[in-house]
C-alpha positions as a Markdown table, in Angstrom:
| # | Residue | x | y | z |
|---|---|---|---|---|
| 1 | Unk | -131.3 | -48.7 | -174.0 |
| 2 | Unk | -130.3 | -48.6 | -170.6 |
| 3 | Unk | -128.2 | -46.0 | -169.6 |
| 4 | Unk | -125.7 | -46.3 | -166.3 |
| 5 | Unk | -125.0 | -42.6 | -164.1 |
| 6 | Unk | -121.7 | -42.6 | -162.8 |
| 7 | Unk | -122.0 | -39.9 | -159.4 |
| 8 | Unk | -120.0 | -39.5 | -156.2 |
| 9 | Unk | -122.4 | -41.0 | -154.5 |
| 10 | Unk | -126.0 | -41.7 | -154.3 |
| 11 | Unk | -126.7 | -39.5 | -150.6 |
| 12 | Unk | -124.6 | -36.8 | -152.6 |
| 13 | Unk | -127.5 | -35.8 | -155.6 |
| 14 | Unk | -130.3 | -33.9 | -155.4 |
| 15 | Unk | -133.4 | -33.8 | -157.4 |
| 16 | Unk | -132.6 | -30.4 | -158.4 |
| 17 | Unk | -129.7 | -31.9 | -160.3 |
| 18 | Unk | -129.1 | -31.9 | -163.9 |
| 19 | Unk | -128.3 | -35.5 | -163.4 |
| 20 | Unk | -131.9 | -36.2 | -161.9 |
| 21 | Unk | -133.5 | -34.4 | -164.9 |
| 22 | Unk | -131.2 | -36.3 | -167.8 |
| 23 | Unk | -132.1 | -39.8 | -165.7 |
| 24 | Unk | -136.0 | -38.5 | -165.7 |
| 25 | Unk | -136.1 | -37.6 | -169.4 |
| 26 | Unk | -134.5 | -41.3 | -170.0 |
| 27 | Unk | -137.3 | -43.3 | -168.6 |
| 28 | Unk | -139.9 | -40.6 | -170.0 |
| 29 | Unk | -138.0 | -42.1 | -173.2 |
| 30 | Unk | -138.8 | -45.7 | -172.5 |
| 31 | Unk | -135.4 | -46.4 | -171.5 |
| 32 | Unk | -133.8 | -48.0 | -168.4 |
| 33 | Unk | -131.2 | -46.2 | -165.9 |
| 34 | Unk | -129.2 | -46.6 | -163.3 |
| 35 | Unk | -126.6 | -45.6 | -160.9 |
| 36 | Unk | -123.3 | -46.1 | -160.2 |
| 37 | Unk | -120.8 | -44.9 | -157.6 |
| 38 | Unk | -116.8 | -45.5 | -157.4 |
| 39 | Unk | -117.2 | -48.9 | -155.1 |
| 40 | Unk | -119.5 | -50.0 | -157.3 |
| 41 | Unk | -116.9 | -51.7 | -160.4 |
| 42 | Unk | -115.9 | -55.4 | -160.5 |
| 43 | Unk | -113.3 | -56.4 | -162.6 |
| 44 | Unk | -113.6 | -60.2 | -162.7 |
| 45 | Unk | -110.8 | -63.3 | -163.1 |
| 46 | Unk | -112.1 | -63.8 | -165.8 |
| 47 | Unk | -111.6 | -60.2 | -166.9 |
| 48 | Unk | -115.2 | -59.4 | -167.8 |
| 49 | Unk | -116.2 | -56.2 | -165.9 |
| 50 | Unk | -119.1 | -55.9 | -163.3 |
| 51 | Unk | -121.1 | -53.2 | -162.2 |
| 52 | Unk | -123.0 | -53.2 | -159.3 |
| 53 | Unk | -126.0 | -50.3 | -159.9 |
| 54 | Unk | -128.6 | -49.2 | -158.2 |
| 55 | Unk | -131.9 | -49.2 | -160.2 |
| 56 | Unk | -134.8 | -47.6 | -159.6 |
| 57 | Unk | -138.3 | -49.5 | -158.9 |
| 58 | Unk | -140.4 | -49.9 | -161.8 |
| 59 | Unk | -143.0 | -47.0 | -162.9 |
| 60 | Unk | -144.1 | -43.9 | -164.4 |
| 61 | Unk | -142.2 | -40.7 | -163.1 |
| 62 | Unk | -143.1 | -37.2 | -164.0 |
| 63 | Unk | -141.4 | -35.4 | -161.2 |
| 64 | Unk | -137.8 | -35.1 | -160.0 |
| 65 | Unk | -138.5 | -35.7 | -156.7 |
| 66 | Unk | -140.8 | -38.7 | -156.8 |
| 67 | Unk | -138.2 | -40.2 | -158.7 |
| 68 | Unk | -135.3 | -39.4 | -156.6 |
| 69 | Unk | -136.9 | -40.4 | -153.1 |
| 70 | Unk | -137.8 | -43.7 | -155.2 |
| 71 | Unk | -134.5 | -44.6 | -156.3 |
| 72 | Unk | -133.2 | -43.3 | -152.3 |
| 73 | Unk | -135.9 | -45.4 | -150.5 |
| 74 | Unk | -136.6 | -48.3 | -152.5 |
| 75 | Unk | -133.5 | -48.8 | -155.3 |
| 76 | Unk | -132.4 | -52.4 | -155.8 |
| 77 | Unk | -128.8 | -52.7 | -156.3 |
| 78 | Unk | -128.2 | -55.1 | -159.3 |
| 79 | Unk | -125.4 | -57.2 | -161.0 |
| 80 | Unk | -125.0 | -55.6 | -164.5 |
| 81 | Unk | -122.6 | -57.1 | -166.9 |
| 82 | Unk | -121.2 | -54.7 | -169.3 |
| 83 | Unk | -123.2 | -56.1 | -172.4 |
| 84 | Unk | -126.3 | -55.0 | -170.3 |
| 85 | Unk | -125.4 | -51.4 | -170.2 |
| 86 | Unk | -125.4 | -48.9 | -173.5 |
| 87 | Unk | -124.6 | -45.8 | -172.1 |
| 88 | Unk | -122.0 | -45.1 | -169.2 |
| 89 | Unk | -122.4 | -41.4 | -168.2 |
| 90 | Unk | -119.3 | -40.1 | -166.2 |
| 91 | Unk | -121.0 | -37.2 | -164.0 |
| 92 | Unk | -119.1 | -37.3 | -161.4 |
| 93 | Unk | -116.9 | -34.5 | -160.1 |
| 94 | Unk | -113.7 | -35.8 | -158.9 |
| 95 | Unk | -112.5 | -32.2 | -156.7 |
| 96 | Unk | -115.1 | -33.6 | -154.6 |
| 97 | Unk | -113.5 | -36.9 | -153.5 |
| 98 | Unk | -109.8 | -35.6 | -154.0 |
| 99 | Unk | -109.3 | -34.9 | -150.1 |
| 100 | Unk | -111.3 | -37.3 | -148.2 |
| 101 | Unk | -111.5 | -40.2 | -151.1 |
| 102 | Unk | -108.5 | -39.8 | -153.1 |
| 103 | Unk | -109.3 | -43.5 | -154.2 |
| 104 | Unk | -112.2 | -42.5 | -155.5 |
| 105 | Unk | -111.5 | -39.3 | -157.6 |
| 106 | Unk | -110.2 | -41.2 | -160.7 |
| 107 | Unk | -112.5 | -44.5 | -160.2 |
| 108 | Unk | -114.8 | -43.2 | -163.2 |
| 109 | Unk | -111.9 | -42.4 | -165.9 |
| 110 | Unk | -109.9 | -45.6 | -165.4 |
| 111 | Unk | -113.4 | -48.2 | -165.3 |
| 112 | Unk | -114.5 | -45.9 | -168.3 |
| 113 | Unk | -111.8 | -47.0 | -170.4 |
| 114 | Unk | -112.8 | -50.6 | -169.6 |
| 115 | Unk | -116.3 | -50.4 | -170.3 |
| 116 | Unk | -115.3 | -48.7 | -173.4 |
| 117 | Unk | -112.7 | -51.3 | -174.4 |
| 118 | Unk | -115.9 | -53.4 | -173.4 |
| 119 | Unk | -118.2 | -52.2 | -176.2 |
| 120 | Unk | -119.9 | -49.8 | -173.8 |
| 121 | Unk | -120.3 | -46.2 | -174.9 |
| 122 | Unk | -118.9 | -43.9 | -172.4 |
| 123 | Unk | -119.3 | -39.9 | -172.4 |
| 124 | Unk | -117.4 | -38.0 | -171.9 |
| 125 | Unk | -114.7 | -40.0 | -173.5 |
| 126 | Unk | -113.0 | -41.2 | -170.2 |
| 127 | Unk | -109.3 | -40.8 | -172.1 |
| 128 | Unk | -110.6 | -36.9 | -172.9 |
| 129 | Unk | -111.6 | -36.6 | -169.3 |
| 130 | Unk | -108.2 | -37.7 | -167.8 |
| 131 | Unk | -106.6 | -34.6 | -169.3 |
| 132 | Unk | -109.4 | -32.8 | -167.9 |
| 133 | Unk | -108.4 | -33.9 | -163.8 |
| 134 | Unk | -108.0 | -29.7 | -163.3 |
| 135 | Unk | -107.7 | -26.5 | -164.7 |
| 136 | Unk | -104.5 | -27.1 | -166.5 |
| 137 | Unk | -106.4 | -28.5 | -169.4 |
| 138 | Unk | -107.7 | -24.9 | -169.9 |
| 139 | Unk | -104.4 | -23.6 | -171.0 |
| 140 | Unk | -104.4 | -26.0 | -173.6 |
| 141 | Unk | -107.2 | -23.8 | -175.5 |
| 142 | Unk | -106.2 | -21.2 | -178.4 |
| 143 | Unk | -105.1 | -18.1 | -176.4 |
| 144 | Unk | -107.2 | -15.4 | -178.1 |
| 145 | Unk | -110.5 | -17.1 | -175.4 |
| 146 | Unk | -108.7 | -16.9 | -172.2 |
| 147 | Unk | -107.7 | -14.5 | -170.0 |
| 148 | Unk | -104.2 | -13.3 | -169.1 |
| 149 | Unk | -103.2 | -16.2 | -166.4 |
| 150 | Unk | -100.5 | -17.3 | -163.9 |
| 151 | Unk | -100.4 | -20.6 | -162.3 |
| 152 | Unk | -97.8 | -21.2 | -159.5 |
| 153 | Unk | -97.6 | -22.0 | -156.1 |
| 154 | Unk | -94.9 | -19.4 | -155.1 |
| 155 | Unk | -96.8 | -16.3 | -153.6 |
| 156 | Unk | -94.1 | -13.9 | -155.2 |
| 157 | Unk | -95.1 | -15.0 | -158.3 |
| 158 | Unk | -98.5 | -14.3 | -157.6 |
| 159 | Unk | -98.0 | -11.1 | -156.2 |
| 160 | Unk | -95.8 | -9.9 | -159.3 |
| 161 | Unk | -98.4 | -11.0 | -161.7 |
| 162 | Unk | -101.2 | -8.9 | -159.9 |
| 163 | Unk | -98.9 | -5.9 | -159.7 |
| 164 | Unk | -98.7 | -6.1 | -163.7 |
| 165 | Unk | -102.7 | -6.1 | -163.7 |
| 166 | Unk | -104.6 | -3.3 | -163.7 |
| 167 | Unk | -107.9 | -4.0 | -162.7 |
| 168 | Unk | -107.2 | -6.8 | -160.5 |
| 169 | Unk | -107.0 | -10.5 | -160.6 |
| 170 | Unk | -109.1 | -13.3 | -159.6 |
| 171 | Unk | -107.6 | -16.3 | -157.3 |
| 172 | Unk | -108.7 | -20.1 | -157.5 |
| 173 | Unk | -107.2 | -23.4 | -157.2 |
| 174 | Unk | -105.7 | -25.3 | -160.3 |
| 175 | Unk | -108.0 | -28.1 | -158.7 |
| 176 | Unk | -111.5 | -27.4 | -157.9 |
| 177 | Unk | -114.9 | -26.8 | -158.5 |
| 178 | Unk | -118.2 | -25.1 | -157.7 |
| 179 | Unk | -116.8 | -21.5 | -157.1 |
| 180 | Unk | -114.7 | -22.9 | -153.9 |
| 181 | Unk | -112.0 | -20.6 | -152.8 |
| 182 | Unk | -111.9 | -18.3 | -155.5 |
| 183 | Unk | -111.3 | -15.0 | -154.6 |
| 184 | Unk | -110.9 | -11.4 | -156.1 |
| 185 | Unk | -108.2 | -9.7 | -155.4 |
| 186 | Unk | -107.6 | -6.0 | -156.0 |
| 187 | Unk | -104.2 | -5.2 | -155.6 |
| 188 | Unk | -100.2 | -6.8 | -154.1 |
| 189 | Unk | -100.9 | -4.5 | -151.6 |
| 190 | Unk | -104.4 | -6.2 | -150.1 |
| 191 | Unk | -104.5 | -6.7 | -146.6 |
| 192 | Unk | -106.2 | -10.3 | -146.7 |
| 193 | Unk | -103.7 | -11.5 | -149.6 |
| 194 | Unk | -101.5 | -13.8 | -147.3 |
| 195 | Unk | -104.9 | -14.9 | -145.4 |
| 196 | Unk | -106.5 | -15.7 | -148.8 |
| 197 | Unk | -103.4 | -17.7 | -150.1 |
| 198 | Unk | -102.4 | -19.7 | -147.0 |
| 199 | Unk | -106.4 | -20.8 | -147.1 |
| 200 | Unk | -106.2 | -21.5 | -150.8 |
| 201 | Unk | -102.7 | -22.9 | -151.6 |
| 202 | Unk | -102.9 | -25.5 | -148.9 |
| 203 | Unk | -104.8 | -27.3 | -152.1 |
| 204 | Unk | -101.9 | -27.1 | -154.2 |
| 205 | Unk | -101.2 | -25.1 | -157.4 |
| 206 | Unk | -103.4 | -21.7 | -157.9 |
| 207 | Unk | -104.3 | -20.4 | -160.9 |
| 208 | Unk | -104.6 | -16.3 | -161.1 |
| 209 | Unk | -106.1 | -14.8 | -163.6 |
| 210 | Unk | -107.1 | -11.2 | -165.3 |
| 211 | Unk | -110.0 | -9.8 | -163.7 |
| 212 | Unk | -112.4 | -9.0 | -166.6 |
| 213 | Unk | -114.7 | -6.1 | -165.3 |
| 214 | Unk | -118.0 | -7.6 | -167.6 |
| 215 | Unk | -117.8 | -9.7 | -164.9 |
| 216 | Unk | -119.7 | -7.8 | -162.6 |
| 217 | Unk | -123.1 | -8.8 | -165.3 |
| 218 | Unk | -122.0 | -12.1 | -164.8 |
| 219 | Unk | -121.4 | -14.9 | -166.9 |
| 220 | Unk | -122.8 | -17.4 | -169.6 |
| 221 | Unk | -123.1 | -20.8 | -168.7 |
| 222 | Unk | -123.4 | -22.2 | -172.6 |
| 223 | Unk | -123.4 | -25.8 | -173.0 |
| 224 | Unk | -122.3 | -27.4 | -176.2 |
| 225 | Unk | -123.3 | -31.1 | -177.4 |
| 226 | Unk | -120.9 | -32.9 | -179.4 |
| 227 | Unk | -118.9 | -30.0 | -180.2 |
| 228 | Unk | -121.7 | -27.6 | -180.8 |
| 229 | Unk | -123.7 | -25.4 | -179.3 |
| 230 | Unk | -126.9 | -27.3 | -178.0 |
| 231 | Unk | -129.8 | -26.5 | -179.3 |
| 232 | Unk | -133.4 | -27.9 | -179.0 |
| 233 | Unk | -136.5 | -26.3 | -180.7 |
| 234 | Unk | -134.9 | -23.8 | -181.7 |
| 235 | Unk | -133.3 | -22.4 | -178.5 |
| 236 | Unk | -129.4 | -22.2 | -177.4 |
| 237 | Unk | -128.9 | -23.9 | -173.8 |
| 238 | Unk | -127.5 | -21.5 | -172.5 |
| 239 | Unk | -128.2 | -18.9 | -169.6 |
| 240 | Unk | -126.5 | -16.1 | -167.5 |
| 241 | Unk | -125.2 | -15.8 | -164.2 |
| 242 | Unk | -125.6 | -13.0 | -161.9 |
| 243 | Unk | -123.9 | -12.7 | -158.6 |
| 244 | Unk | -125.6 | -12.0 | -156.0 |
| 245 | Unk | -124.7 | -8.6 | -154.4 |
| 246 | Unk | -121.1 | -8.4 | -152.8 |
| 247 | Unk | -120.2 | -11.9 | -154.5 |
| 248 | Unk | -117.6 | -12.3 | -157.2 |
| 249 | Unk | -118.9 | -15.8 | -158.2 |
| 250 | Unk | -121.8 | -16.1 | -160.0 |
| 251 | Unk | -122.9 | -20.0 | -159.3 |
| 252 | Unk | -125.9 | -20.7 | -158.4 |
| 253 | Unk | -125.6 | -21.9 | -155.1 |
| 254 | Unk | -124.3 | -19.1 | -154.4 |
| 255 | Unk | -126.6 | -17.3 | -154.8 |
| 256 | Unk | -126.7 | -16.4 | -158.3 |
| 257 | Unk | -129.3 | -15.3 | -160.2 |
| 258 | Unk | -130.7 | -16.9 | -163.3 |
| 259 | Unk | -131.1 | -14.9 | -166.4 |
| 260 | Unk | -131.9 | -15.3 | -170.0 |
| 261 | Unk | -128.8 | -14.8 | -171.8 |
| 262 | Unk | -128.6 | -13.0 | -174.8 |
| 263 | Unk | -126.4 | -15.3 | -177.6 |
| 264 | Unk | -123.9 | -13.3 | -179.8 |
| 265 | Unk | -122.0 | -13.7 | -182.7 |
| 266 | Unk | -119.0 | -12.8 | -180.5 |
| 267 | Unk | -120.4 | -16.0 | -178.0 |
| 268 | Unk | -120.8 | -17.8 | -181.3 |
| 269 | Unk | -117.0 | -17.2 | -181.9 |
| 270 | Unk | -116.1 | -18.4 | -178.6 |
| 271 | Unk | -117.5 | -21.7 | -179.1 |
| 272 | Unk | -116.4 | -22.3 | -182.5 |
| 273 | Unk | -112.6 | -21.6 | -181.0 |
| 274 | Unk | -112.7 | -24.2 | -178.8 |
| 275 | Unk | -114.4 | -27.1 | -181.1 |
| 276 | Unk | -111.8 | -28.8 | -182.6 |
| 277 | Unk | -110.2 | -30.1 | -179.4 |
| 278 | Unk | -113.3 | -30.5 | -177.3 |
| 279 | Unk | -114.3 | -32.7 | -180.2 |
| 280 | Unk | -110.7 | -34.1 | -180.6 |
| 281 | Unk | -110.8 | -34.7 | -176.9 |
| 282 | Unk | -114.5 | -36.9 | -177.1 |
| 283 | Unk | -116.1 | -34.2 | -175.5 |
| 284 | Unk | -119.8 | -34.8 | -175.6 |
| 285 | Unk | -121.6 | -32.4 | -173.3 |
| 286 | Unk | -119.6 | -29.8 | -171.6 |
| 287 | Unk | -120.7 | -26.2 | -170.4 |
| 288 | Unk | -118.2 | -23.4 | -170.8 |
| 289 | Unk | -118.4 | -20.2 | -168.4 |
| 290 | Unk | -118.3 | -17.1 | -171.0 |
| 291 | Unk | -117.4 | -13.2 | -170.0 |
| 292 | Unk | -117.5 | -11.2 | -173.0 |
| 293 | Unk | -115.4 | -12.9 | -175.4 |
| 294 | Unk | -113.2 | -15.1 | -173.0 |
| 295 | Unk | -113.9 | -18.4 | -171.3 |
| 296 | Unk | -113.5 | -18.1 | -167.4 |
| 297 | Unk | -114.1 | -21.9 | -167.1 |
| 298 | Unk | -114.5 | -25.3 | -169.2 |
| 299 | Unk | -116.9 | -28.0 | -167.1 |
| 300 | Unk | -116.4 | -31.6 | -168.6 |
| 301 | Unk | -117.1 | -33.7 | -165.9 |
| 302 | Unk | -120.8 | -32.6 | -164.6 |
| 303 | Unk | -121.7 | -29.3 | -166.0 |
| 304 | Unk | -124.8 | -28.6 | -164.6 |
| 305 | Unk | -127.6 | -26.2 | -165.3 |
| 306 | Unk | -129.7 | -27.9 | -168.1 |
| 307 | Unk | -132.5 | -28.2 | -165.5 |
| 308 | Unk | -132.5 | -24.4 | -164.9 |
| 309 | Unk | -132.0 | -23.8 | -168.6 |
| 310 | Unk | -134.7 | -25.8 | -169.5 |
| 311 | Unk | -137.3 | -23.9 | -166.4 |
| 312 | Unk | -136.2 | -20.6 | -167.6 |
| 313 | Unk | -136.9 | -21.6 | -171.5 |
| 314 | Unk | -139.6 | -24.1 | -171.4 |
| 315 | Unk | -137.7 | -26.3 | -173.4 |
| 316 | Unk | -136.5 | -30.1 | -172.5 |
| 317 | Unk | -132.6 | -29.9 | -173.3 |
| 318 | Unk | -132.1 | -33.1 | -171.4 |
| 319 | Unk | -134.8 | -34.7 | -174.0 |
| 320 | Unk | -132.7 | -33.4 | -176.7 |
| 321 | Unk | -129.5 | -34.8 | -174.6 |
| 322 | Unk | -130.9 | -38.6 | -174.4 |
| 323 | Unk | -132.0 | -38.4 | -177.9 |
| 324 | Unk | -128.6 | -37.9 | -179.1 |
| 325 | Unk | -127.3 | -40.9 | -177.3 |
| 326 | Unk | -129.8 | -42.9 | -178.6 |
| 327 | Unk | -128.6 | -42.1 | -182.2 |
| 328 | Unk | -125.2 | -43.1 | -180.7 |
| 329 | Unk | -126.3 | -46.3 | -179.5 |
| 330 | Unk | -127.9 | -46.6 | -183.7 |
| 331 | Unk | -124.8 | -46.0 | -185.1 |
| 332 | Unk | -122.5 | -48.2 | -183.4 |
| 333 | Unk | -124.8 | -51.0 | -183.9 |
| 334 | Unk | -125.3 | -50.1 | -187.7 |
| 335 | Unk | -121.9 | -48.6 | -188.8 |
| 336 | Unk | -119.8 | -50.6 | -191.3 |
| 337 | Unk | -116.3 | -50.5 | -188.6 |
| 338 | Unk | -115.8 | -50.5 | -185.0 |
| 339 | Unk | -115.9 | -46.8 | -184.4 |
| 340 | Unk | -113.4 | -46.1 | -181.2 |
| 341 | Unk | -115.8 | -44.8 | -177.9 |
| 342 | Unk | -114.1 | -41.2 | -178.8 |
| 343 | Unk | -115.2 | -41.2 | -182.5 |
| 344 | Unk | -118.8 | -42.3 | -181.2 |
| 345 | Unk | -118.4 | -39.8 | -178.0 |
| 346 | Unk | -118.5 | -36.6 | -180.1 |
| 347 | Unk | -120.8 | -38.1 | -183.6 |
């Protein structure tokens, strides 16, 4: 099986990367990999559809980084026709390229649907991911999992929505990733309000939302795998976030702290709520951001963390990740019909 990575861009990774770890688990599999950027797509006269990938030299990789300065210093970029690709894995986070690259944001959704017209599995479904461009698609999950929210660009409306909460709101944009610009605000009344929206709305729509005090604990980063909660020798991927001290967010790079988390039936709940259209939606892998029984944020595109879930745990998720997309692969080359690239995105 060889399976293509669809990034941002090849300078932009990092060993540390879940992305790394899922492309070092594939060839600890046997399989081949490589990856692919937004310039890298061809669509022919002929209409048969190119990829130009970059391909690791041949060998035997047990770390991250040996395999990552490999691919960097010695890759070979290579002609790939879609028949010689299995897998297309959209990792790419398109907030990233929205202001600098706007070309580029949507390059993995739109050639997705062409690989997958093209016999190609491609997860996510690139159909499901188009509805997934921001944090709009959030609002489009049962009620009872997400927190009181606004979104609007007028600042009155934002101030008469945190006048109405209590305990304060949090600030982001609609569009965005990574804990940039996102903001706690206590009060209408906060001196930095006008400061923090002129900075923020300058990216379009915001989104403010019910400050949830369990907050301050942190959050769960809980990663689901075709529609349910991954799980791999008998261990939930999942782990929580703590801020570090004087920081609302909790991500990593910001300095968050990485904790077992403990799994309850209330997270349980959470996850079984928002099943039927993650699966619906082709959803293969996706990590969702839990406080107590709400869901501050749904990550389709790259959810990372699997690499530090799998430290903390001693447990290969990504192994348990490439295994399931090599019983993809099996069924669509053994099922009776042609299953569509969403029914095969989520089995």
């Amino acid at each position: 099986m060889r399976i293509a990575f669809f990034v941002n861009s090849i300078e932009g990774e990092s060993p540390a990367y879940t992305t790394t770890t899922l492309a070092l688990a594939a060839l600890m599999r046997g399989h081949e990999i490589c990856y692919v950027t937004p310039e890298d797509f061809v669509l022919c006269p002929d209409d048969s559809l190119i990829i130009r990938a970059l391909t690791p030299p041949s060998g035997k990789y047990k770390k991250a980084e040996t395999f990552f300065k490999a691919l960097q210093s010695e890759g070979e970029t290579r002609r790939l026709a879609t028949d010689e690709i299995d897998v297309l894995f959209l990792r790419n986070d398109p907030s990233l390229d929205a202001s600098e690259r706007p070309w580029a944001a949507h390059v993995g959704t739109l050639f997705g649907r062409l690989a997958a017209a093209r016999g190609v599995v491609v997860v996510n479904d690139p159909d499901g991911l188009a509805k997934a461009q921001n944090k709009l698609y959030f609002q489009d999950f049962p009620h009872a999992v997400r927190p009181e929210t606004l979104i609007a660009k007028s600042i009155d409306e934002i101030r008469d929505f945190i006048q109405a909460q209590k305990k304060g709101v949090i600030v982001k944009p609609l569009q965005g990733s990574g804990g940039k610009h996102v903001f706690k605000i206590a009060s209408p009344g906060d001196a930095n309000l006008n400061q923090i929206f002129e900075a923020v709305s300058g990216e379009g729509y915001l989104i403010a939302q019910r400050y949830l005090p369990e907050a301050t604990e942190g959050d769960i980063r809980f990663f689901l795998m075709n529609g349910r909660p991954l799980m791999h020798e008998g261990k939930y991927a999942a782990f929580r976030r703590i801020p570090a001290d004087g920081e609302t967010r909790s991500n990593v790079h910001r300095g968050g702290t990485v904790v077992q988390a403990e799994i309850t039936d209330a997270v349980l709940a959470v996850a079984d709520a928002v099943r039927p259209k993650l699966m619906q939606d082709g959803m293969f892998l996706v990590g969702l951001d839990i406080v107590g029984d709400k869901i501050l944020e749904i990550n389709t595109f790259t959810p990372g963390g699997l690499n530090n879930v799998s430290e903390l745990l001693g447990v290969s998720f990504c192994d348990a990740v490439i295994a399931a997309l090599e019983e993809k692969i099996t069924i669509r080359d053994g099922y009776g019909r042609q299953l569509s690239n969403r029914e095969l995105a989520t089995l």
